[in-house]
DSSP file (Angstrom, degrees, kcal/mol; ACC not computed):
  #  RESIDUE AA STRUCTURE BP1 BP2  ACC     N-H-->O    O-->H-N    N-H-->O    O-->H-N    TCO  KAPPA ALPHA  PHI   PSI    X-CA   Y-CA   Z-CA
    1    1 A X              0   0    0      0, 0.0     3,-0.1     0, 0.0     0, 0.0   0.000 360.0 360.0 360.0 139.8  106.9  102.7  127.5
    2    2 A X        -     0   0    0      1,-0.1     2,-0.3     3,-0.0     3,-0.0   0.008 360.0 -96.7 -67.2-175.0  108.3  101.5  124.1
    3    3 A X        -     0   0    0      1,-0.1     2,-0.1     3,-0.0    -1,-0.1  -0.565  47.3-112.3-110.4 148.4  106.3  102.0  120.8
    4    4 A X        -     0   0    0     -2,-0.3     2,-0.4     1,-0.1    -1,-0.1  -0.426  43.8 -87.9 -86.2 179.4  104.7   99.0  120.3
    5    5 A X        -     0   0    0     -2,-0.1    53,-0.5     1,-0.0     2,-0.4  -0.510  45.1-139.3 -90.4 164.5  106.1   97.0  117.1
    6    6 A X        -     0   0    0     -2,-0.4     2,-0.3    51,-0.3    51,-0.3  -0.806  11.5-153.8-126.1 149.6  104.7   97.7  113.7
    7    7 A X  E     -A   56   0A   0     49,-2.4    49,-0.9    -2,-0.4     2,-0.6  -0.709  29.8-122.5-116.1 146.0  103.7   95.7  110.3
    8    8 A X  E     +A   55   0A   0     -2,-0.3    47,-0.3    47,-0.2     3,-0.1  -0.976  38.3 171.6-101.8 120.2  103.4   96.4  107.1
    9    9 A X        -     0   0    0     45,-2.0     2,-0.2    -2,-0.6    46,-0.2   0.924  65.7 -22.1 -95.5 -58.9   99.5   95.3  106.8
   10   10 A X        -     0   0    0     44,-1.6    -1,-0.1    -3,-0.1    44,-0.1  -0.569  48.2-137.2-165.3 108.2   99.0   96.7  103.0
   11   11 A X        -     0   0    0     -2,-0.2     2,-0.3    42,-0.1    42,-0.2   0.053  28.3-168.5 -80.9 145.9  100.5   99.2  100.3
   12   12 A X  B     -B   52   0A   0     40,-1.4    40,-4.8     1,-0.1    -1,-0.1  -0.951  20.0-143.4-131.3 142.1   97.7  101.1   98.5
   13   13 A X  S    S+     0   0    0     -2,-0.3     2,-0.2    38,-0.2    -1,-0.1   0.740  78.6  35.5 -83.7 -38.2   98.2  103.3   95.1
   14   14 A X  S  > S-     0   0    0     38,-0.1     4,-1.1    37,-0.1     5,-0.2  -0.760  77.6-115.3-122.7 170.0   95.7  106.0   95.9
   15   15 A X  H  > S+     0   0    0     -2,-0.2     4,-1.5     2,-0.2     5,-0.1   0.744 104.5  58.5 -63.5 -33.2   94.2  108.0   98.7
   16   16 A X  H  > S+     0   0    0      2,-0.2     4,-1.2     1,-0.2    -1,-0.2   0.887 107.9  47.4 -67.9 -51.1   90.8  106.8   98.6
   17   17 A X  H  > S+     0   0    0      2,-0.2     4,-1.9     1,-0.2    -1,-0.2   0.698 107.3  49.3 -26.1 -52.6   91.7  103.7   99.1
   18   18 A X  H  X S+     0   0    0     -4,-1.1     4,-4.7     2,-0.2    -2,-0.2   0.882 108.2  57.8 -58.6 -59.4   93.7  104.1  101.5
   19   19 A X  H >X S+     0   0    0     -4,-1.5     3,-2.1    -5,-0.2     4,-0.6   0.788 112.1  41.3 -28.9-108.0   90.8  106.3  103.2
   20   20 A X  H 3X S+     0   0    0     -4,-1.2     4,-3.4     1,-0.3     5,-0.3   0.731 112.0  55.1 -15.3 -78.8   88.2  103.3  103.1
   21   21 A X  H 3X S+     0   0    0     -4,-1.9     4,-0.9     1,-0.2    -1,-0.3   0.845 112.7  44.2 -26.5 -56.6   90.9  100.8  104.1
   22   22 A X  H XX S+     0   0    0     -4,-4.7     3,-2.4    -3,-2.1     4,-1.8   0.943 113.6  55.7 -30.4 -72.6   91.7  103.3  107.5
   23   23 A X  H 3X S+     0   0    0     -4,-0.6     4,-3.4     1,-0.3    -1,-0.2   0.706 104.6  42.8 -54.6 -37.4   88.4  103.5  107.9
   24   24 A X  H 3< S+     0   0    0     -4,-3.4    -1,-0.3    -5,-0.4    -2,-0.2   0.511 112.8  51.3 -95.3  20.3   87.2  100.0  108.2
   25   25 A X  H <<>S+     0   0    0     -3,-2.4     5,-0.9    -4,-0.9    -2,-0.2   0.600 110.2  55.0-112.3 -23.9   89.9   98.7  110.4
   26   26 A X  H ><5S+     0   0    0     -4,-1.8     3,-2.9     2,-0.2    -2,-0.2   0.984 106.8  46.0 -31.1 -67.8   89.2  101.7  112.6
   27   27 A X  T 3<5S+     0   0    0     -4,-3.4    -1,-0.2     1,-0.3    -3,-0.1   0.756 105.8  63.0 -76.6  -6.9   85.6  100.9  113.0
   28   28 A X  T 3 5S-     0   0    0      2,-0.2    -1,-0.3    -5,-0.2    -2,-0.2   0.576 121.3-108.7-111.9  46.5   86.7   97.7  113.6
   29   29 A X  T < 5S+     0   0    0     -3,-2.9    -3,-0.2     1,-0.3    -2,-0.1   0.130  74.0 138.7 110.2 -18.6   88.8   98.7  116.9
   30   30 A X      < -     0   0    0     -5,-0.9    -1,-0.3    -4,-0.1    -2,-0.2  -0.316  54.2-136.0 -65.6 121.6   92.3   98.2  114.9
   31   31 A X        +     0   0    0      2,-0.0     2,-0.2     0, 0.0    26,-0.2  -0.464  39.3 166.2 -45.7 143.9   95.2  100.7  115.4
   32   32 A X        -     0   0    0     -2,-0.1     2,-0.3    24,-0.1    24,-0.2  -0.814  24.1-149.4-153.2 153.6   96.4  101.2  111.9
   33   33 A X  E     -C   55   0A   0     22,-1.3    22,-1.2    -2,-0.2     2,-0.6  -0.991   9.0-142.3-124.3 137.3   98.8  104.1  110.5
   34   34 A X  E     -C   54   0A   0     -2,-0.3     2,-0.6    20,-0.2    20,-0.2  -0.663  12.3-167.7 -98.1 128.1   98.7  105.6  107.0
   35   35 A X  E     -C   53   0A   0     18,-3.1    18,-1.5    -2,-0.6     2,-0.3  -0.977  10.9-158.6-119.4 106.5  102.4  106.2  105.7
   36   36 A X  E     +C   52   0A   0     -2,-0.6    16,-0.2    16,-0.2    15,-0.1  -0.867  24.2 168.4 -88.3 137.7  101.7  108.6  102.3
   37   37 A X        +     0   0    0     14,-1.6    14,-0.4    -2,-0.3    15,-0.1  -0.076  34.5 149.5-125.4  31.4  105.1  108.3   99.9
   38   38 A X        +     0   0    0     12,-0.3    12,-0.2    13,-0.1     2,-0.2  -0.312  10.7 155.8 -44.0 126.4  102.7  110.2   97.1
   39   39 A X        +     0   0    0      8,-0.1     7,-0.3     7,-0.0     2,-0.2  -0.519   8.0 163.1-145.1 114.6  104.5  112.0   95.1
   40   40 A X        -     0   0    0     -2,-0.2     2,-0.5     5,-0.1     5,-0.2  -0.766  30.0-151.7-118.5 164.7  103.2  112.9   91.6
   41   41 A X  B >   -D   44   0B   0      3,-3.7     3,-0.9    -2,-0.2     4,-0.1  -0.637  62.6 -74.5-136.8  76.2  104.3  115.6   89.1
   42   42 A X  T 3  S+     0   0    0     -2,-0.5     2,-0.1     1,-0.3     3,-0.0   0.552 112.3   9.6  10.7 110.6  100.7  116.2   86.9
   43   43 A X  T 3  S+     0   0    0      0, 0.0     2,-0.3     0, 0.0    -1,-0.3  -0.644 115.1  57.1-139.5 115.0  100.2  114.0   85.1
   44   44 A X  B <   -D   41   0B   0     -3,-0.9    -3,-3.7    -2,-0.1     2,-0.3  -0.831  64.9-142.9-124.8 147.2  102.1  111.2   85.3
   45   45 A X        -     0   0    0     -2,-0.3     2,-0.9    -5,-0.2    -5,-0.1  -0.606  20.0-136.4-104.2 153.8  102.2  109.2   88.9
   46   46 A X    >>  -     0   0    0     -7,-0.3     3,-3.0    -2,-0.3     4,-0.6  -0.597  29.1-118.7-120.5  90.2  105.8  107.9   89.4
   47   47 A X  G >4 S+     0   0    0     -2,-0.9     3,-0.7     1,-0.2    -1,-0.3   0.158  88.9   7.8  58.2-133.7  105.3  104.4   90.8
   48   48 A X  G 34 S+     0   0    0      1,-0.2     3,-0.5     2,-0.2    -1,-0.2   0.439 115.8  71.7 -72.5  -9.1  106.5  103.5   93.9
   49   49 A X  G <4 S+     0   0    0     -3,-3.0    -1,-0.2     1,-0.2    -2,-0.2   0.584 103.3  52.7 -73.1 -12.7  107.3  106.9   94.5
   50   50 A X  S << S+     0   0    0     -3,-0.7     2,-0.4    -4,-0.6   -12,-0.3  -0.087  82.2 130.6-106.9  16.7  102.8  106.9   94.7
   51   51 A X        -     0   0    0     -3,-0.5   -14,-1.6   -14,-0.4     2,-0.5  -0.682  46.3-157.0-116.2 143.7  102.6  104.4   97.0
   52   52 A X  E     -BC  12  36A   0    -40,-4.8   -40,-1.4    -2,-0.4     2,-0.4  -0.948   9.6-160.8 -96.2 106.8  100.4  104.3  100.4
   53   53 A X  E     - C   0  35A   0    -18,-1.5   -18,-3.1    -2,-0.5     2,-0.3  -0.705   7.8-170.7-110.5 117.4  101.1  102.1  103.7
   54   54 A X  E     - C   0  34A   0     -2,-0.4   -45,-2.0   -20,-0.2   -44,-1.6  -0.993  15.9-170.9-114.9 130.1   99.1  101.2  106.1
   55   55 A X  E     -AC   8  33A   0    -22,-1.2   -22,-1.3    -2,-0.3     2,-0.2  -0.703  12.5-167.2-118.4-177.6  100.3   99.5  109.2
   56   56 A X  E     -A    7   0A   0    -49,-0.9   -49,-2.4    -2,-0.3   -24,-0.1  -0.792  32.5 -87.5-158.7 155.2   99.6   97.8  112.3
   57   57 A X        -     0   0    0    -51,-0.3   -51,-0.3    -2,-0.2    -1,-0.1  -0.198  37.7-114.2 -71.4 170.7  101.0   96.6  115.4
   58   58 A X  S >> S+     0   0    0    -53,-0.5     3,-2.8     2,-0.2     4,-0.6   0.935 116.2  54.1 -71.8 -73.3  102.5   93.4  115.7
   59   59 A X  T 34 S+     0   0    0      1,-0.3     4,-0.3     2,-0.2     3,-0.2   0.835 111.5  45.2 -39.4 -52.0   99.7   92.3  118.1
   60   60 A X  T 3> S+     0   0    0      1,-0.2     4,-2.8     2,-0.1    -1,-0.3   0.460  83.5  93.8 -82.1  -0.3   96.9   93.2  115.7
   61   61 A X  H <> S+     0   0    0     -3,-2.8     4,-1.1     2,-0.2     5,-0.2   0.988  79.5  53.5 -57.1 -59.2   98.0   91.9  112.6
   62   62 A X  H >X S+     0   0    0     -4,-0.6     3,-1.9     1,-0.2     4,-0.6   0.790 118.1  37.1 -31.4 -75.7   96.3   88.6  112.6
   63   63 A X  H >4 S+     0   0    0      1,-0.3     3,-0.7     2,-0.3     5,-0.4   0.919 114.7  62.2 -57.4 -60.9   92.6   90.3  113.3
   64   64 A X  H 3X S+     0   0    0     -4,-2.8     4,-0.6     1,-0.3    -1,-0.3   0.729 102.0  48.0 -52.3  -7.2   93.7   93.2  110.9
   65   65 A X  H << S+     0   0    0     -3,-1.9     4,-0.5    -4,-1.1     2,-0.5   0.832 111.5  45.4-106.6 -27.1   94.1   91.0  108.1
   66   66 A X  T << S+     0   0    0     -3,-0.7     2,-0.6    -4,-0.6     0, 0.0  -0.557 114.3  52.3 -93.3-173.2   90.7   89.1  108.4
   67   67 A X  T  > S+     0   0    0     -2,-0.5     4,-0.5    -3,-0.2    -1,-0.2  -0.783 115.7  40.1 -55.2 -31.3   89.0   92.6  109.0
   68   68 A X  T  < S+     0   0    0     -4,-0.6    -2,-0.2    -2,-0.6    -3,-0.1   0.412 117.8  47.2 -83.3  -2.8   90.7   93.8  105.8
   69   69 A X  T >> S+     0   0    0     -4,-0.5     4,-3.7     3,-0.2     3,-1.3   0.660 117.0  48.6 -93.9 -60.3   90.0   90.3  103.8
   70   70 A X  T 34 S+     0   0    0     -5,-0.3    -2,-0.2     1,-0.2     4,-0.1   0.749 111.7  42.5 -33.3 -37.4   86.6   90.7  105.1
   71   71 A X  T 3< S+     0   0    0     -4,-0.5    -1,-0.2     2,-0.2    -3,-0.1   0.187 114.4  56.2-101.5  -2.1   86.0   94.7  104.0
   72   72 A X  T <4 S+     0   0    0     -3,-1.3    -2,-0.2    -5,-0.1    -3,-0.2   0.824 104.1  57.8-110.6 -61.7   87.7   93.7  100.6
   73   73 A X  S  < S+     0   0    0     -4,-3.7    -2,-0.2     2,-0.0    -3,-0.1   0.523  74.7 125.6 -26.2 -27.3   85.1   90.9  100.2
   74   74 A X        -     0   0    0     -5,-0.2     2,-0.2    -4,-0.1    -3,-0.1  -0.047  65.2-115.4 -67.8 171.4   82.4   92.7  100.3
   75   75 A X        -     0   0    0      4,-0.1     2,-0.2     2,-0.1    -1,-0.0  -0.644  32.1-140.4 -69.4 138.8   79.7   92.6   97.5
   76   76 A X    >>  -     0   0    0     -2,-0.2     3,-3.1     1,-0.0     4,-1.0  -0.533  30.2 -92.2 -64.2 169.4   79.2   95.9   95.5
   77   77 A X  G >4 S+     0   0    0      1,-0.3     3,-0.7     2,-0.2    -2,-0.1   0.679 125.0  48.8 -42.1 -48.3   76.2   97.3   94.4
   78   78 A X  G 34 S+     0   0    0      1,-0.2    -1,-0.3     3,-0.0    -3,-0.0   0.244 104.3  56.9 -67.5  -0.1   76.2   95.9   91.4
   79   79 A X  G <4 S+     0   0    0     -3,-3.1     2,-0.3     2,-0.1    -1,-0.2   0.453  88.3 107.4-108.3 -23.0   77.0   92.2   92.6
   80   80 A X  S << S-     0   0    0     -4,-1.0     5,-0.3    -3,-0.7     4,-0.1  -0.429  79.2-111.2 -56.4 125.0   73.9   92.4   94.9
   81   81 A X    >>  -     0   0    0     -2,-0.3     3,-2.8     2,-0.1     4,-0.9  -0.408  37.4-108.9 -62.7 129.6   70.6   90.4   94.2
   82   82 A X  T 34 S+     0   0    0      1,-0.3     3,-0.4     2,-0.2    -1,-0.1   0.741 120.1  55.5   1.4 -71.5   67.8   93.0   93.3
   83   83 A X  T 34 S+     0   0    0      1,-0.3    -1,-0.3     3,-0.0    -2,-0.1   0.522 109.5  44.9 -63.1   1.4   66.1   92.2   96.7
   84   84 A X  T <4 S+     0   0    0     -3,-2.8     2,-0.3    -4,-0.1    -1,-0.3   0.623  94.8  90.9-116.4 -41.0   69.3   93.1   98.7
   85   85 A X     <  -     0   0    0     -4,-0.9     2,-0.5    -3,-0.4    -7,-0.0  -0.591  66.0-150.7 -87.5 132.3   70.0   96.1   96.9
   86   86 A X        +     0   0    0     -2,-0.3    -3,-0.0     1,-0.1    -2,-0.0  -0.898  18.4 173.7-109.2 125.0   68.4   99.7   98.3
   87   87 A X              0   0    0     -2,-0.5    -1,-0.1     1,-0.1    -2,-0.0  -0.153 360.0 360.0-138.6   5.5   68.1  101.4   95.5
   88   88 A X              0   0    0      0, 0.0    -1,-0.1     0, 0.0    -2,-0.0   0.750 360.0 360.0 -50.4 360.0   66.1  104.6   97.2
């Protein structure tokens, strides 16, 4: 069976980012693959040389882009009204 076809969904600078991103288009059912082209020499980051990709099938782009517009929208902590925020 062929590889299904692949997308570029969205290039990321750091790892952490990238991380979070993974993660919330995993949970929400979405194949996605992390392409690292990191390469930094301590420290100074060289660009594009730093840069992280995550992609997606063909099929799943649509739904991968509102689940990533969606997970980039949310509020942070600090953008939450007092009564919203758990503060334990």
């Amino acid at each position: 069976m062929p590889e299904a076809e692949r997308v570029l969904l969205a290039t990321v600078m750091n790892g952490e980012e990238a991380s979070l991103l993974e993660g919330a288009l995993r949970a929400a059912g979405i194949d996605v693959v992390v392409e690292s082209r990191r390469f930094s020499q301590e420290p100074v980051q060289f660009g594009l040389l730093g840069d992280i990709r995550l992609w997606v099938t063909a099929e799943q782009e649509g739904v991968a882009r509102k689940a990533l517009e969606s997970f980039q929208g949310e509020p942070t902590f600090a953008e939450m009204p007092p009564e919203l925020a758990d503060d334990d």
